[in-house]
N, C-alpha and C positions, 0 to 999 in steps of 0.2 A: 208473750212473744211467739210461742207455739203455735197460735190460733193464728198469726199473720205471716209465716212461713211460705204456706204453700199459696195467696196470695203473690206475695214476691216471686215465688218459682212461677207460678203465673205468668206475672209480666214480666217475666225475663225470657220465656219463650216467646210469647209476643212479640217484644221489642225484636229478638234476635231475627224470627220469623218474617216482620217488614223489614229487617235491614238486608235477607237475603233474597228478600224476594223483588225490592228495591234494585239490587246489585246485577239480579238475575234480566230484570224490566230492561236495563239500561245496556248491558250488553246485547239482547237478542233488539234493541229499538236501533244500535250503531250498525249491527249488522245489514239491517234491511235493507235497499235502497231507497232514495228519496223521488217522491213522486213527483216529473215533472209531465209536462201536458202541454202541448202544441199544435196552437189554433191558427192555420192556414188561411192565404184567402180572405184576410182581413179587407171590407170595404167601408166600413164606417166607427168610427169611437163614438162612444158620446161618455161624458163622465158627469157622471151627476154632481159628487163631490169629491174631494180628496181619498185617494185609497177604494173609492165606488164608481168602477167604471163597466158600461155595455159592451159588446161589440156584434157587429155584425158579418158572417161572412157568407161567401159566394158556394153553392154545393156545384160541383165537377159532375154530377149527371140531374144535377134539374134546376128550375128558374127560382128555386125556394130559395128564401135566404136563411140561415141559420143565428140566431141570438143566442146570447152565453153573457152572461151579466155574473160582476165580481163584487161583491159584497161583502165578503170573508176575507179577501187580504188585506195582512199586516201593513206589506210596503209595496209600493206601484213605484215604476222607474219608466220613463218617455225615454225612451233611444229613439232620434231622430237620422237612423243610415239605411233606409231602403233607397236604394236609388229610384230614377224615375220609371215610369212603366212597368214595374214590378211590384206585385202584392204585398200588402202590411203582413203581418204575423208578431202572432204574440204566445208567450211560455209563461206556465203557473207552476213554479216551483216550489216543493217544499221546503221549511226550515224545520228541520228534526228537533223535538223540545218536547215539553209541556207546558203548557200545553203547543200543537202544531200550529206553527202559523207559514200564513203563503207569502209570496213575492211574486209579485206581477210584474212582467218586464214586456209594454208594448211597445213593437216595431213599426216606426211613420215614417211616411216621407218629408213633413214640417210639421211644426206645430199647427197650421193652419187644417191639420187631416182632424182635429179633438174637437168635436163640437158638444156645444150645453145642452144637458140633459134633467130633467124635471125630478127633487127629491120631495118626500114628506116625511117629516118628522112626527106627526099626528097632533097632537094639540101644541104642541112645541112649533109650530110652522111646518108650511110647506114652500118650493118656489123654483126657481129656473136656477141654473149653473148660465152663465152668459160669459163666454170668450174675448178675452181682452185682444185686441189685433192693432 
């Protein structure tokens, strides 16, 4: 019984040791703020698949356009309230967790603004997204 003593004391600081440092993790993660991110100037969507979408937007001093492709969020949301003659825009926000996952919320002015966009799966298929209208 002797010989298995300081084993147990062992894992007992262990255990104690992730449970504070668990405790420690979760308070300084609530603390921080959550990353959001907001892409102006939106002039084109294209969504390959669900949750995988491009965007395209206009730079304010040159004729380049800027791409930003979302492959990493969890959940994508279409809010269709930009009025007319006014730029898309869209926001990538985080959900604090573990592990982090994002929320895409793009801003249109109709469904008709989301055009198909080419995925590959690699030996699983490849193929177009095509827009039901």
């Amino acid at each position: 019984m002797k010989k298995w003593l300081p084993l147990i004391g062992y894992l007992v600081v262990v255990v104690l040791g992730a449970f504070i440092f668990s405790a420690w993790r979760e308070k300084v993660e609530a603390a921080r703020p959550a990353t959001v991110l907001r892409y102006d100037n939106v002039v084109r969507v294209l969504m390959h698949e669900p949750n995988y979408f491009s965007l395209y937007t206009e730079q304010t001093d040159s004729k380049i356009l800027g791409y930003q492709e979302f492959s990493d969020c969890s959940f994508t949301e279409i809010i269709a309230d930009v009025p007319p003659g006014e730029k898309m825009w869209a926001l990538k926000t985080e959900i604090k967790g573990t592990p982090t996952k994002w929320l895409l919320q793009i801003h249109i002015h109709s469904p008709k603004d989301i055009n198909g966009a080419g995925w590959d799966h690699g030996k699983y298929g490849r193929g177009q997204t095509v827009p039901i209208e």
